[in-house]
C-alpha positions as MATLAB code, in Angstrom:
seq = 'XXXXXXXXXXXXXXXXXXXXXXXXXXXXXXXXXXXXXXXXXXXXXXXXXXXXXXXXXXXXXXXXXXXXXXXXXXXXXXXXXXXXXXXXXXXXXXXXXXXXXXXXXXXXXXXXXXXXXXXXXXXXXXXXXXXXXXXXXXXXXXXXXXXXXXXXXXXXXXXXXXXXXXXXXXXXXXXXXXXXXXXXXXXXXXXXXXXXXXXXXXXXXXXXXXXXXXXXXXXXXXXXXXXXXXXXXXXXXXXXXXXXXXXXXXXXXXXXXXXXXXXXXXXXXXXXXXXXXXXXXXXXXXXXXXXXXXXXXXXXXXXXXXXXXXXXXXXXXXXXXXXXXXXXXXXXXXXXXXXXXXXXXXXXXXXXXXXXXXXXXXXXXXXXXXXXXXXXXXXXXXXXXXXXXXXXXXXXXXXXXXXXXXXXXXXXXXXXXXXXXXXXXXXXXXXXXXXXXXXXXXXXXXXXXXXXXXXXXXXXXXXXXXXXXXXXXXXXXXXXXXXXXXXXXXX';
ca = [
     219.484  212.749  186.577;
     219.567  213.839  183.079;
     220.026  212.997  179.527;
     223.705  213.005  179.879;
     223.355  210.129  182.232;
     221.900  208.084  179.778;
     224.280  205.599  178.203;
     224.421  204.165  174.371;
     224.850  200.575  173.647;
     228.054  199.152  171.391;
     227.826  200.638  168.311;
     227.692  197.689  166.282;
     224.547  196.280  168.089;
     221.875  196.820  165.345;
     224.266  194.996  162.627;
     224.371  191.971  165.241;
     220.533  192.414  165.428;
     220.048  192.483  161.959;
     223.375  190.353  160.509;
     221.004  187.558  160.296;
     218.924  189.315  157.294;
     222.160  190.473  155.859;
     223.563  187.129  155.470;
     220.269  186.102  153.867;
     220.346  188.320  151.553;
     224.218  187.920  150.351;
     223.123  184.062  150.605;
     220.045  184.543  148.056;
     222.247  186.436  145.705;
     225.253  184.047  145.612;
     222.565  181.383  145.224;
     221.750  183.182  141.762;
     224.977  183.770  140.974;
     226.277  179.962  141.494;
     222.916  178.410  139.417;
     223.881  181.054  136.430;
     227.409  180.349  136.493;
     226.550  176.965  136.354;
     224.139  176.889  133.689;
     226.542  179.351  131.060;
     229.314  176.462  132.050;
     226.585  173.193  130.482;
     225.275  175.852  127.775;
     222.089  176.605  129.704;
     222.167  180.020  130.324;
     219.017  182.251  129.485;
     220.743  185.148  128.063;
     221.751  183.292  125.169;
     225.716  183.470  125.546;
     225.587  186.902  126.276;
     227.881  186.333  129.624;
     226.650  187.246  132.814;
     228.631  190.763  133.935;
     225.278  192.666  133.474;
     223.440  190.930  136.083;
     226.291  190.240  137.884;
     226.763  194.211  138.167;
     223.078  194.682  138.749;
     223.128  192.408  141.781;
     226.506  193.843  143.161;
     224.688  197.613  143.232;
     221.904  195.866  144.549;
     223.656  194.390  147.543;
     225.341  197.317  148.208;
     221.838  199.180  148.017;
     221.061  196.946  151.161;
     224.356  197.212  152.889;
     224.410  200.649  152.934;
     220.945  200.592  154.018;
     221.469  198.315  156.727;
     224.569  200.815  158.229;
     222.834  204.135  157.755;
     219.459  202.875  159.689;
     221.568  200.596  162.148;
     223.478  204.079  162.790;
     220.829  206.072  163.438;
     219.228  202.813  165.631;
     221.947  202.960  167.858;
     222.083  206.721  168.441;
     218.679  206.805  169.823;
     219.094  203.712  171.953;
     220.098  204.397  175.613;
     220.030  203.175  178.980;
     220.722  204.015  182.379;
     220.757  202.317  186.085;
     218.491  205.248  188.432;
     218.014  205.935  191.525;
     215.171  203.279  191.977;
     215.103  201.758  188.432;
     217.043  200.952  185.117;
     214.823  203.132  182.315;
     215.691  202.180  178.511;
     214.877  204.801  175.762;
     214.959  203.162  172.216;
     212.844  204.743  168.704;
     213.622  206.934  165.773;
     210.317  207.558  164.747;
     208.000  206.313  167.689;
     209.685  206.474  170.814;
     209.421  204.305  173.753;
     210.860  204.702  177.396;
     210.939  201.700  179.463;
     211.426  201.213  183.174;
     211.966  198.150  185.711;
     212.190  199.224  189.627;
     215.021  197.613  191.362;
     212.142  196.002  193.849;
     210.654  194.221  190.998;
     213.551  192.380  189.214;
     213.539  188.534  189.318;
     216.226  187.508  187.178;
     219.214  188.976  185.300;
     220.739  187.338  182.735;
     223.456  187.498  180.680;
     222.869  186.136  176.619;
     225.620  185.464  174.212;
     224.254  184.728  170.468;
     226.713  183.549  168.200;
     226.878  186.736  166.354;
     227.621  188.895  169.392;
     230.314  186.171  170.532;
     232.162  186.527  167.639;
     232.633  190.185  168.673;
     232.949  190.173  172.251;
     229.300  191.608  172.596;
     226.657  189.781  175.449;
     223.055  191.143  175.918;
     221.793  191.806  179.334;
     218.199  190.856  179.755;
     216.512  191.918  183.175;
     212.998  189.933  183.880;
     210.949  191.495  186.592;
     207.453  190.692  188.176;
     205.300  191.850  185.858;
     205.736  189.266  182.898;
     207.059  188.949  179.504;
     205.807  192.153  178.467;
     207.672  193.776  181.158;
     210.772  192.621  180.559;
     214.107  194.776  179.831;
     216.909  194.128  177.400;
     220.009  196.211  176.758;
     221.866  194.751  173.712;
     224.560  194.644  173.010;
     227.543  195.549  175.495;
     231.380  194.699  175.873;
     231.502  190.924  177.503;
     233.554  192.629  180.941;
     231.048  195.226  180.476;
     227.487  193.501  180.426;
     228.933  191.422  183.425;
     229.582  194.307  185.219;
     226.174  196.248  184.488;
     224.570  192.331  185.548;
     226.392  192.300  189.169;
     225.395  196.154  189.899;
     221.825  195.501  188.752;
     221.810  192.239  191.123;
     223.157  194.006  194.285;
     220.434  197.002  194.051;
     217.735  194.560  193.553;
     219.448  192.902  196.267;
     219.309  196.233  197.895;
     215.774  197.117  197.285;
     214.444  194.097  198.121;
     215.980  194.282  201.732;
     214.814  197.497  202.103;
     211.086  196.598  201.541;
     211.957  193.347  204.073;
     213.114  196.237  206.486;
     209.686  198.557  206.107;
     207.937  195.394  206.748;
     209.092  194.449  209.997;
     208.786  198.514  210.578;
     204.969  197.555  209.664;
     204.931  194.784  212.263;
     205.314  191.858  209.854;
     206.123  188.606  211.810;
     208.830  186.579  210.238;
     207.544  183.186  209.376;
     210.542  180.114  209.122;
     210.750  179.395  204.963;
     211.778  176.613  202.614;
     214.715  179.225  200.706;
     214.624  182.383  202.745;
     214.650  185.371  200.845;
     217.215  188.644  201.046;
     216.801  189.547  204.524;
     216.541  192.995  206.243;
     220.098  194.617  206.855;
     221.991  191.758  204.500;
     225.128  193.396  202.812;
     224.235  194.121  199.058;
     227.646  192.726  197.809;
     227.042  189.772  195.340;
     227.581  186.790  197.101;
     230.572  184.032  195.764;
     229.265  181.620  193.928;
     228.752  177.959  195.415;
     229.424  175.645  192.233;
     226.538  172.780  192.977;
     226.879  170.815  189.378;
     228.507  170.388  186.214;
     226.614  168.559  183.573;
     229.204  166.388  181.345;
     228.813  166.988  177.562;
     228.475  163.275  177.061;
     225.584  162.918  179.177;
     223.833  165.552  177.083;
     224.350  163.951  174.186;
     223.181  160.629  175.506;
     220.132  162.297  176.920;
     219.368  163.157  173.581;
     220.023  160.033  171.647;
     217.676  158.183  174.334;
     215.026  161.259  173.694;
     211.656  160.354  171.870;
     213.051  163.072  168.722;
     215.582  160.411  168.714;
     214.097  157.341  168.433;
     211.901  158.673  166.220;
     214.523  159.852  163.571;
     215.966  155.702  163.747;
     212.473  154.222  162.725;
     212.184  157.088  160.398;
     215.666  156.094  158.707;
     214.886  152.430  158.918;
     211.592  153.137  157.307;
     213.378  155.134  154.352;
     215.953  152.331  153.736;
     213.179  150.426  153.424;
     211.020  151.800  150.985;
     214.101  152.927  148.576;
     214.967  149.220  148.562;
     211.364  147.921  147.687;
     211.387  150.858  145.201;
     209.426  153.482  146.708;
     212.246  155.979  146.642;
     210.025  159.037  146.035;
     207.984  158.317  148.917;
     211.013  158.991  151.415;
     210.267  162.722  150.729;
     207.455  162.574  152.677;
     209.064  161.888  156.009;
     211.525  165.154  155.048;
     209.157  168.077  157.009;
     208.648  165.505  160.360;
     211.844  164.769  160.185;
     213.515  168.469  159.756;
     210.982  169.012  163.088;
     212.015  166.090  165.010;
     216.133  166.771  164.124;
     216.018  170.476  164.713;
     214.195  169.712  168.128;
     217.307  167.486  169.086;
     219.849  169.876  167.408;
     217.983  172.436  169.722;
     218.183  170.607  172.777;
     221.537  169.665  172.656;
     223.504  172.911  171.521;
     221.157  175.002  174.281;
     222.526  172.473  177.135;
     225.933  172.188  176.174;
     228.265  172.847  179.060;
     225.244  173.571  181.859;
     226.821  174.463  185.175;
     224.748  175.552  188.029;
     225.636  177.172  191.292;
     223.923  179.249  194.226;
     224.921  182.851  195.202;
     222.992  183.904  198.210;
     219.864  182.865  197.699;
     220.070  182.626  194.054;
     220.170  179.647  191.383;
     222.435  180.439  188.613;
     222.750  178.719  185.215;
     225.675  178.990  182.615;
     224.924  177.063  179.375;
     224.658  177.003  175.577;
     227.178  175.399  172.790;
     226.514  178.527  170.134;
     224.292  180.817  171.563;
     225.604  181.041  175.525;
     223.192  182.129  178.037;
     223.726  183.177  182.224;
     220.765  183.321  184.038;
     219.264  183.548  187.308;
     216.324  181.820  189.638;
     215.288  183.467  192.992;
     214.885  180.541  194.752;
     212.087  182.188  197.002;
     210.070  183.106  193.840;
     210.257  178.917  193.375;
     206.469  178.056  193.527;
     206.367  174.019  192.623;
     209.305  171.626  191.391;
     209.019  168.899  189.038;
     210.879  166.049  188.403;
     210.723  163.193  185.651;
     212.398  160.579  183.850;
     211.793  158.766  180.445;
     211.281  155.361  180.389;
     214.317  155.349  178.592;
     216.474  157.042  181.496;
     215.702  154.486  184.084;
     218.301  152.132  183.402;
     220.943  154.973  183.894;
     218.982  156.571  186.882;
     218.958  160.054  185.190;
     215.974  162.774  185.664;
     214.936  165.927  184.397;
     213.950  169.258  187.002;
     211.681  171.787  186.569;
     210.217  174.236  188.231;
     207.118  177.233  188.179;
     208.625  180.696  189.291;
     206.415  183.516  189.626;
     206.507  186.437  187.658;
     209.592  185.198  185.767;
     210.651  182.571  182.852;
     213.491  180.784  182.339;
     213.278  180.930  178.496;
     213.808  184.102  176.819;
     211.360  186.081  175.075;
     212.638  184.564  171.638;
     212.844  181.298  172.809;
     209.629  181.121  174.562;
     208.533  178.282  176.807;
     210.581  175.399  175.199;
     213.141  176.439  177.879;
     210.947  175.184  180.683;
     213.602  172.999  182.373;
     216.070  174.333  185.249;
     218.066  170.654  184.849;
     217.606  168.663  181.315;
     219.439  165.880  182.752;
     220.824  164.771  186.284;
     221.657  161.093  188.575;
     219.045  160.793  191.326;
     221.868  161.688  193.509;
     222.205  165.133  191.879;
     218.530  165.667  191.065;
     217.989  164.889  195.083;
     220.606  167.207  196.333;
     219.286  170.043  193.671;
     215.588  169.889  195.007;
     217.126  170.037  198.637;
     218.978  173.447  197.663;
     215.658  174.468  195.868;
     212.924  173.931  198.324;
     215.491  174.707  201.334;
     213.980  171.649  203.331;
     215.812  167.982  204.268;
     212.520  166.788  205.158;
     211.121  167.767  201.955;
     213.432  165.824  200.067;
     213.380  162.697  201.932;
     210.049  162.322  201.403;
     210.676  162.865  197.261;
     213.094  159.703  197.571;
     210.587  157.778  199.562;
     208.330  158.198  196.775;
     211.110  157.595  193.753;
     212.224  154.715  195.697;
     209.195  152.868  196.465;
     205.504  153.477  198.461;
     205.744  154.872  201.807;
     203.293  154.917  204.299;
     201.054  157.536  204.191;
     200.798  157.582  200.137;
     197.132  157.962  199.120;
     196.442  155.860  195.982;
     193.496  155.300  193.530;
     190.939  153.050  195.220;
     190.495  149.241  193.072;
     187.662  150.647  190.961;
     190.199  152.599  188.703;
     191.960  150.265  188.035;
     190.355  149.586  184.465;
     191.276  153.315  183.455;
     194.924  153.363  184.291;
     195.606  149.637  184.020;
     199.308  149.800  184.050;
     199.941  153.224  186.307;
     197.377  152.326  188.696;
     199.770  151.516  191.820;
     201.412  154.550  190.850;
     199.794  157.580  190.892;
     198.436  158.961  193.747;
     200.220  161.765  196.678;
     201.993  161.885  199.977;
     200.322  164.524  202.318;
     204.089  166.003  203.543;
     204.732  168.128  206.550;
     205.635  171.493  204.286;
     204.035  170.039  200.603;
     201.850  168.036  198.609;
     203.814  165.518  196.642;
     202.066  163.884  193.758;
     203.188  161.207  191.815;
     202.127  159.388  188.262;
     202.908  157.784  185.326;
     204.050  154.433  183.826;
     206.369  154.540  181.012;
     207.545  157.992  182.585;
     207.777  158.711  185.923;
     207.004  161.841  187.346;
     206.955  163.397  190.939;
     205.412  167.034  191.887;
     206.155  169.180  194.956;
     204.084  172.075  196.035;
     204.665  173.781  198.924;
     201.286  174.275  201.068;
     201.747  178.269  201.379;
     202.632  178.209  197.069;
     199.161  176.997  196.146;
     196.848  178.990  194.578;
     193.502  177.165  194.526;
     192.588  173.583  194.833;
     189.911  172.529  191.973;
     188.000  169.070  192.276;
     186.597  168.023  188.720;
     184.292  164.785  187.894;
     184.370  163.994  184.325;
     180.652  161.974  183.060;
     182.579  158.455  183.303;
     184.253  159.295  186.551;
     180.650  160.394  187.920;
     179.463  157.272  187.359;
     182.094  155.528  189.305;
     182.299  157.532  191.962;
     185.844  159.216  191.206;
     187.152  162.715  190.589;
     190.515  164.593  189.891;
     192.437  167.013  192.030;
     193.935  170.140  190.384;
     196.410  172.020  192.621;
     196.259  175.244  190.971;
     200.490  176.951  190.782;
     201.745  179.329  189.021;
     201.935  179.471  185.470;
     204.965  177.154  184.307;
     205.801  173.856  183.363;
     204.359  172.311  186.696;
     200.814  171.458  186.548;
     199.803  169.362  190.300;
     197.209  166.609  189.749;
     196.121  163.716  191.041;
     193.889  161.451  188.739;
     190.882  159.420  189.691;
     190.892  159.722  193.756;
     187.847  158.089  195.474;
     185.226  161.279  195.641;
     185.227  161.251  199.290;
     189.068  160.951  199.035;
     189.778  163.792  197.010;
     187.212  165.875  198.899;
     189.372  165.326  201.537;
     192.747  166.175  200.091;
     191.344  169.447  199.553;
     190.232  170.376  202.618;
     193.119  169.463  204.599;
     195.256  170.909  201.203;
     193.239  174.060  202.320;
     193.305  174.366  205.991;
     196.832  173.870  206.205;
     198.043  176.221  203.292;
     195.852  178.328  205.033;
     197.483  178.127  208.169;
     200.709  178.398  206.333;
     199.975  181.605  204.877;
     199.188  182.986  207.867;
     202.633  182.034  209.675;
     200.952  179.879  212.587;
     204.210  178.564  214.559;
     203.386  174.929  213.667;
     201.794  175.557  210.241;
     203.644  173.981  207.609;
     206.256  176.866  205.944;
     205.682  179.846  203.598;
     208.464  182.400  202.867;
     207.338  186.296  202.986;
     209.079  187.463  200.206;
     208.466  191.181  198.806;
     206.424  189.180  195.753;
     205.931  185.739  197.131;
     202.710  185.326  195.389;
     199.534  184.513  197.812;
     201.847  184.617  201.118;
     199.821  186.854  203.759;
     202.522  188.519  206.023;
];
């Protein structure tokens, strides 16, 4: 290949990129303008009834200083930004001054997705963002690109990662790699690298969203804070209401947040890939390889058990759900879901019936086999006691805690990392300690709290031998998928 194959983005990108700072700055000045206006009109002005066309002309050259500014750097942005889909990888070149050329191989992409902010859907423009293996810093964008476009450049990227990772499936077995039976088998050798159709698996209502959010702690919150206000300007305190303002901007933009980034979620599986559609102003399409899945959470507010509903999340390695802007508030594959749904979801993401039965054995009551904290605890979880605790399953470790919320944890035996048994100085003296199951990093963190010593020494020897033995493919070892990245899988 050469230069010439090398492809610019839509030439309006930068002014989408940087319309934000534009509108600022047009905002700041009519600001100015409004407050003078305003003050000449109650005989306030500070130019002592001079009028206002000299500033008013000083501040028009000034914003068209800064327009024409913005367009002659945003120009010469775009003309050195370029991209192109290689043989093995798609290489970005961006930089006026300092330039920087970027690569991802095909064999090392986890997720492509497709982000529409509300700038860019105003003019038809999406950004495709391509998240490989090796992190954050890693990570690819190519903004911005015609809507029918960016889709396009999405499915190609997807069927030669597709590709590639089928291909290193296929010099594996060449190798003498042993297949080993998986919870959510990866792309396997010889598999046609046409996109799969898309299985639609749910459809989040806009209502429930909403009510998800009004029975969310940033919720309740805000009420007492309101009631609180009334309260004070009635007794007289008015000017102490503007204390509450900053927690209360925090606690309503966390709502506002949640609620226009889950708007219209819709999730379905192509292949043996999770995909997510969502967003009320800024859209987003995105992607989870469900082998790269590594531990699945589920958990519902105390608030969301009259309703039934439950939120999922889950660790994948060397990928995150949340942008690079947004960070890791986007931590959550499903904000909000029945126990039906939320049941049926953790089948399709752990690939295993058996799996899931044992979840709703544990959401539904205590099955046999659940390991609890012995009577001695009692005094430091007095009202989760009977609660937390795990279920030593044939293919995971499921843990389960909490009181006012509920939570349940699966890790698959051939996901963990490490197992870590701590004793803080109180639970020395009782005879207790904590077991961490080490994932990856994510919004899943595995413990159980306050096991009997011997107990929890226990659990992790077991916890060890088996994901051991699962690692290692033994025909009646609990499962482990040998992905191309499956992190800590021996092949």
């Amino acid at each position: 290949m050469t230069d010439e194959d090398f492809v610019r983005v839509h030439p309006i990108s930068p002014f989408i990129r940087g319309g934000i700072v534009v509108l600022g700055v047009l905002g700041y000045i009519v600001s100015q303008q409004v407050d003078r206006i305003a003050g000449a009109i109650g005989g306030l002005d500070d130019d002592g009834g001079r009028g206002v066309a000299g500033p008013i002309f000083v501040q028009a050259a000034v914003v068209a200083a800064v327009v024409l500014g913005a367009i002659v750097l945003g120009l010469v942005s775009w003309w050195f930004t370029r991209y192109r889909l290689g043989d093995d990888s798609i290489e970005m070149r961006t930089g006026v001054l300092f330039r920087q050329h970027r690569q991802v191989r095909y064999d090392r992409i986890q997720a492509v997705d497709i982000v529409r902010p509300l700038l860019a859907r105003f003019t038809g423009l999406s950004e495709v963002r391509v998240e490989s293996a090796g992190g954050g810093d890693s990570h690819l964008s190519i903004a911005y690109l015609r809507a029918a476009h960016a889709e396009s450049v999405r499915e190609q990227l997807l069927g030669l990662a597709h590709e590639a990772g089928a291909g290193d499936q296929a010099l594996g077995a060449a190798a003498g790699d042993q297949p080993v039976e998986g919870l959510a088998a990866p792309p396997q050798p010889g598999a046609t690298t046409a996109v799969a159709a898309e299985r639609r698996l749910l459809t989040v209502p806009p209502e429930r969203v909403v009510a998800s959010v009004l029975l969310s702690g940033e919720a309740i919150f805000l009420a007492v804070a309101l009631v609180v206000a009334v309260v004070l300007a009635l007794v007289g305190l008015g000017p102490a209401v503007g204390g509450f303002a900053p927690v209360v901007l925090v606690a309503g933009g966390r709502a506002l947040l949640r609620l226009t980034r889950w708007w219209g979620l819709t999730l379905g599986l192509r292949g043996s890939t999770l995909t997510s559609r969502r967003g009320l102003t800024d859209t987003r399409t995105s992607s989870v390889p469900l082998h790269r899945v590594q531990a699945v959470q589920i958990e519902q507010p105390w608030l969301w058990r009259r309703p039934g509903w439950w939120s999922l999340k889950v660790n994948v390695a060397g990928a995150d759900l949340g942008s690079a802007s947004e960070g890791a508030s986007d931590s959550e594959l499903v904000p909000v879901a029945t126990t039906a749904e939320v049941l049926q979801l953790l089948e399709v993401v752990t690939g295993d019936a058996t799996t899931t039965d044992e979840v709703r054995s544990l959401v539904t009551g205590t099955p046999s086999g659940f390991v609890g904290q012995p009577s001695r605890a009692r005094w430091l979880h007095p009202f989760a006691h009977r609660r937390i605790g795990y279920l030593a399953g044939q293919r995971a470790v499921l843990t389960r805690s909490g009181w006012l919320d509920h939570t349940l944890q699966v890790v698959p035996y051939g996901r963990i990392q490490s197992i870590t048994v701590s004793q803080g100085p109180i639970s020395r003296r009782v005879d207790l300690a904590s077991v961490h199951l080490v994932s990856t990093v994510g919004p899943v963190a595995p413990r159980v709290s306050h096991l009997d010593r011997s107990g929890a020494e226990l659990l992790r020897s077991r916890t060890e031998e088996r994901a051991a033995r699962s690692r290692r493919g033994e025909p009646d070892a609990p499962a482990c998928v040998p992905g191309p990245d499956t992190v800590d899988c021996d092949r």
